[in-house]
Rosetta silent file (secondary structure, phi, psi, omega in degrees, C-alpha in Angstrom):
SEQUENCE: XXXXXXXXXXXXXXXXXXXXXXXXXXXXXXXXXXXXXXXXXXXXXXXXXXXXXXXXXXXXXXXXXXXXXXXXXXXXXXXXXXXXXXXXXXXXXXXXXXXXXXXXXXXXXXXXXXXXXXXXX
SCORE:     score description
SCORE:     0.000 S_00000001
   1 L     0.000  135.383 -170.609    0.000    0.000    0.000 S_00000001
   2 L  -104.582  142.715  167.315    2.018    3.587   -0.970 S_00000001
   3 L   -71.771 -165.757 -166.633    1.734    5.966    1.269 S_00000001
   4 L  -102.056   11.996  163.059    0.172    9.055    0.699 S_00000001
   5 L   -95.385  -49.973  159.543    3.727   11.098   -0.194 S_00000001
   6 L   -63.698   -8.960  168.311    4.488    8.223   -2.702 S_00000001
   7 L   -75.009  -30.067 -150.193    0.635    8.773   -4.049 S_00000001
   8 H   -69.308  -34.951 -179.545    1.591   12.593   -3.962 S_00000001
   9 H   -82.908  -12.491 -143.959    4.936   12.018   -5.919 S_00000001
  10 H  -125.271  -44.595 -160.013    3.272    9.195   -8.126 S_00000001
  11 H   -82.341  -37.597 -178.650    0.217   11.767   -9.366 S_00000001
  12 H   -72.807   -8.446  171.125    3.031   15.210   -9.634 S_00000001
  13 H   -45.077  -74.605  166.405    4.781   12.627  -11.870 S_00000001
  14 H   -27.504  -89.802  160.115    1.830   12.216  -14.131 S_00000001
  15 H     1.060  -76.266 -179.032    1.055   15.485  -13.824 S_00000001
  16 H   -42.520  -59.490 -140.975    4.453   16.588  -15.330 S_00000001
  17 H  -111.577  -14.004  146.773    4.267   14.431  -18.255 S_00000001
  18 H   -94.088  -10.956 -179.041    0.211   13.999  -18.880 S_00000001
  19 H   -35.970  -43.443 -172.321   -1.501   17.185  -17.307 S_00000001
  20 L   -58.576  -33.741 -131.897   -1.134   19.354  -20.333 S_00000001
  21 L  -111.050  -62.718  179.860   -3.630   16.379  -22.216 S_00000001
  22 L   -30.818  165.415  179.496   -6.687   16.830  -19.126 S_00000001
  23 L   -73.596  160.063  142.046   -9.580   19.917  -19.670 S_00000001
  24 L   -27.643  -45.802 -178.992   -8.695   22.823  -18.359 S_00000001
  25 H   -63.180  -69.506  156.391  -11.394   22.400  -15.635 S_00000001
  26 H   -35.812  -36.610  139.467   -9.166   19.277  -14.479 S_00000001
  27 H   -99.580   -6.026  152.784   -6.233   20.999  -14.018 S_00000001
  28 H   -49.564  -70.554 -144.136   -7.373   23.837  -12.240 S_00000001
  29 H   -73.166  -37.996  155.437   -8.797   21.262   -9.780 S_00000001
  30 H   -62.588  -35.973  157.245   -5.394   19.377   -9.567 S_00000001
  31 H   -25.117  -97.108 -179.269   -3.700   22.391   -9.229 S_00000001
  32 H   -45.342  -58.437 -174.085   -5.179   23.798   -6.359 S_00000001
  33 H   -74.810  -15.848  174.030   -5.177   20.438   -4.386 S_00000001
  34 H   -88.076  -53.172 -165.639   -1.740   19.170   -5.477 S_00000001
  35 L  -108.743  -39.216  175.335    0.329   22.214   -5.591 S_00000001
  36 L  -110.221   31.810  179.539   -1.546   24.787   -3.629 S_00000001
  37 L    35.570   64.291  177.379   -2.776   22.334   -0.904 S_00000001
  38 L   -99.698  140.971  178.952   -6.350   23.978   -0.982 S_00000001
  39 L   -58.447  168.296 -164.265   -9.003   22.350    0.772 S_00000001
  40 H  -107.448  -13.285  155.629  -11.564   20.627   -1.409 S_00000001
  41 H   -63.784  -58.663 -171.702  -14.106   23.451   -0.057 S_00000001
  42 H   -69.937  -33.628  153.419  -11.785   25.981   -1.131 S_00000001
  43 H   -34.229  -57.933 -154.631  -11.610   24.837   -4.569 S_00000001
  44 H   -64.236  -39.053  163.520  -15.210   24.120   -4.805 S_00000001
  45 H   -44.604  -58.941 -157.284  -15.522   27.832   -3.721 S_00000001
  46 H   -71.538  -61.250  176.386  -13.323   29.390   -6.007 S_00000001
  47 H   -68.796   20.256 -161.951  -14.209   27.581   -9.140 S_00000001
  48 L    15.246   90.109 -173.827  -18.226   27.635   -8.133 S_00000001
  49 L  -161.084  165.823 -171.579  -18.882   24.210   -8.260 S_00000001
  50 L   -96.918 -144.323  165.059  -19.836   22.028   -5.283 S_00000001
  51 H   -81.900  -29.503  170.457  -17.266   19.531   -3.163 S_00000001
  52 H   -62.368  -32.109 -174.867  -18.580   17.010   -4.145 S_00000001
  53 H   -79.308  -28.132 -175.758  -18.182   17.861   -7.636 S_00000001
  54 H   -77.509  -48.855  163.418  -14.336   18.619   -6.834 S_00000001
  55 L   -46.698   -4.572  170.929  -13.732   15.425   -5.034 S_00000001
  56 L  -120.741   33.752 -163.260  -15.081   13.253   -8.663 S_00000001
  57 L  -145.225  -51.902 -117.707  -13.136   15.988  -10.494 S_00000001
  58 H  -131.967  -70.881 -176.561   -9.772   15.146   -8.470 S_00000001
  59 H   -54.825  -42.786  157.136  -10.754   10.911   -9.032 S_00000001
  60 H   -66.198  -23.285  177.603  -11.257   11.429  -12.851 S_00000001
  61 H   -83.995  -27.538  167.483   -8.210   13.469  -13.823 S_00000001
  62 H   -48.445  -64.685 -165.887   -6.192   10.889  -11.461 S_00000001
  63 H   -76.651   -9.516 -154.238   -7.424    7.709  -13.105 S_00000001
  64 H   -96.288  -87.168  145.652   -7.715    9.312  -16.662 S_00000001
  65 H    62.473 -107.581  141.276   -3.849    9.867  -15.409 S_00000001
  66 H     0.496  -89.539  174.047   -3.693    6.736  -15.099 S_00000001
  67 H   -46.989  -61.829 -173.014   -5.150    5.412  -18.100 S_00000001
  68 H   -58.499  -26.097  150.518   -2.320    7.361  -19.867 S_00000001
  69 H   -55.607  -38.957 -162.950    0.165    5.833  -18.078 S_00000001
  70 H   -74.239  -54.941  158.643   -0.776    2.125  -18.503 S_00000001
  71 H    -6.246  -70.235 -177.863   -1.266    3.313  -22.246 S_00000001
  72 H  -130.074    6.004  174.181    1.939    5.119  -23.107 S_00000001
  73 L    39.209   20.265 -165.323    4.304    4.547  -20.133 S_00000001
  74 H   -57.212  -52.045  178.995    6.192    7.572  -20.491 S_00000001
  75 H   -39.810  -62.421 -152.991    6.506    7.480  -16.568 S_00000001
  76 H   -67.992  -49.214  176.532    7.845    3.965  -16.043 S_00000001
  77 H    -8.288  -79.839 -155.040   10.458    4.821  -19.000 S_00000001
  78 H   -56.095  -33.637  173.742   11.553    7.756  -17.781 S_00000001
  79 H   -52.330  -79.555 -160.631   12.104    5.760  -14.214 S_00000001
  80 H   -50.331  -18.841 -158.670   14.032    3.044  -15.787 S_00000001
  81 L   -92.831   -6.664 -166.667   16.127    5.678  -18.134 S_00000001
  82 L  -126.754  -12.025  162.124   17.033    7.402  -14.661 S_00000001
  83 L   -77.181  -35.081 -170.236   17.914    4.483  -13.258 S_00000001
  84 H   -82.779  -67.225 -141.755   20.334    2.939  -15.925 S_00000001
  85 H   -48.427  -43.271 -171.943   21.977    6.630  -16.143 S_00000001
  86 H   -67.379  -40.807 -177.318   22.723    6.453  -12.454 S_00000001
  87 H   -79.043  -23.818  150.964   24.132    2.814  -12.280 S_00000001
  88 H   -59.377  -24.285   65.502   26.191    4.013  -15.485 S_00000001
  89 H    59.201  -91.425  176.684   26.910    6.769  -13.460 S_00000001
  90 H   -64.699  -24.485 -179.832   28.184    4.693  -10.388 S_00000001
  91 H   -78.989  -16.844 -172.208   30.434    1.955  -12.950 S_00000001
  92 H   -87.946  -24.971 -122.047   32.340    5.115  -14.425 S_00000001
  93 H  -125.362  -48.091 -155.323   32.862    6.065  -10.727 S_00000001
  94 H   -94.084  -45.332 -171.021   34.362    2.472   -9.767 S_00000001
  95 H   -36.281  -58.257 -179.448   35.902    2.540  -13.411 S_00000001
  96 H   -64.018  -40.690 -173.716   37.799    5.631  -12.805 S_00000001
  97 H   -76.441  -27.148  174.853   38.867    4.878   -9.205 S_00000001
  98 H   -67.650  -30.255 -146.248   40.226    1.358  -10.588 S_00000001
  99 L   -98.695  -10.608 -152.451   42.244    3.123  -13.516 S_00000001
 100 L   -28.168  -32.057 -164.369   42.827    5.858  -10.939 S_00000001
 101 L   -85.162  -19.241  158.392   46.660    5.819  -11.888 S_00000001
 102 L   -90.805  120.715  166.658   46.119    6.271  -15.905 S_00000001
 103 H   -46.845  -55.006 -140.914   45.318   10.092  -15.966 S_00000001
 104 H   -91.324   -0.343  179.864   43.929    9.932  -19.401 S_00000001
 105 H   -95.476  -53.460  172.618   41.871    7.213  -19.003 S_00000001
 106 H   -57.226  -74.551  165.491   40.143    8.631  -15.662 S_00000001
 107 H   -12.099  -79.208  173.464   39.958   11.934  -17.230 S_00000001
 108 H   -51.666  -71.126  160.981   37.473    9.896  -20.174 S_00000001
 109 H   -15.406  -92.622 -150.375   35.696    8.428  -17.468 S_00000001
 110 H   -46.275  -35.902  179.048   34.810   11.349  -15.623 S_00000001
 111 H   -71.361  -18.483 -177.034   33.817   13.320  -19.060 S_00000001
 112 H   -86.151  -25.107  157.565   31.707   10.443  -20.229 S_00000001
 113 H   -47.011  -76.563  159.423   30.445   10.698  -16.433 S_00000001
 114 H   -18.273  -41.955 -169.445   30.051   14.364  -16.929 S_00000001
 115 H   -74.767  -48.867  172.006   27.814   13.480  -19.683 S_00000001
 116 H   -76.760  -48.835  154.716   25.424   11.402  -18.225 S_00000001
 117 H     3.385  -96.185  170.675   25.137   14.009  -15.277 S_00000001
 118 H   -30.416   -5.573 -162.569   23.984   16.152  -17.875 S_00000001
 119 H  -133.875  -48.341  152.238   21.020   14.144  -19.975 S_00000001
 120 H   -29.697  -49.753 -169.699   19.844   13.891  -15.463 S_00000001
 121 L   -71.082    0.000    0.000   19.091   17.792  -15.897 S_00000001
């Protein structure tokens, strides 16, 4: 069962890479409850709609979310692609500390290190 900081990190994930595809309506309402912690009253105030309406407004942009993950998997990708880079990452690290005694060889390490860093940003 994930807690509710891995739900909170598992939905701004989404978020990043499907929000732009939800209505407009739908990311106002994720907005405000995700980013600007707002109460689900204080939504339903602001956008005049009732709580009830925000709370099935918050559960459809989540699973349609969702959907897009199981769909197109951009998330889990991006996960595994951030994953390799780092354990490439850490073998350049042991590489370089074995070699430590060829300069020019460590040097090429660390820029091919360098590199990967960089595609992380």
């Amino acid at each position: 069962m994930k807690s509710s900081l891995d739900n909170l990190y598992e939905i701004s994930m989404l978020m990043d890479f499907y929000g732009a595809l939800l209505s407009q309506r739908q990311q106002d309402v994720m907005r405000l409850y995700h980013e600007e912690n707002c109460s689900l009253q204080e939504i339903a105030e602001e956008l005049g709609i009732s709580r009830q309406g925000v709370h099935e407004a918050l559960k459809k942009a989540e699973n349609t979310l969702q959907g897009f993950e199981e769909k197109l998997g951009l998330v889990a990708r991006f996960r595994k692609q951030d994953q390799l880079l780092e354990e490439t990452a850490k073998a350049l690290d042991a590489l370089a500390a074995e070699r430590s005694k060829d300069n020019g060889l460590k040097d090429s390490l660390l820029a091919i290190k360098q590199k990967i860093i960089s595609l992380e940003e």
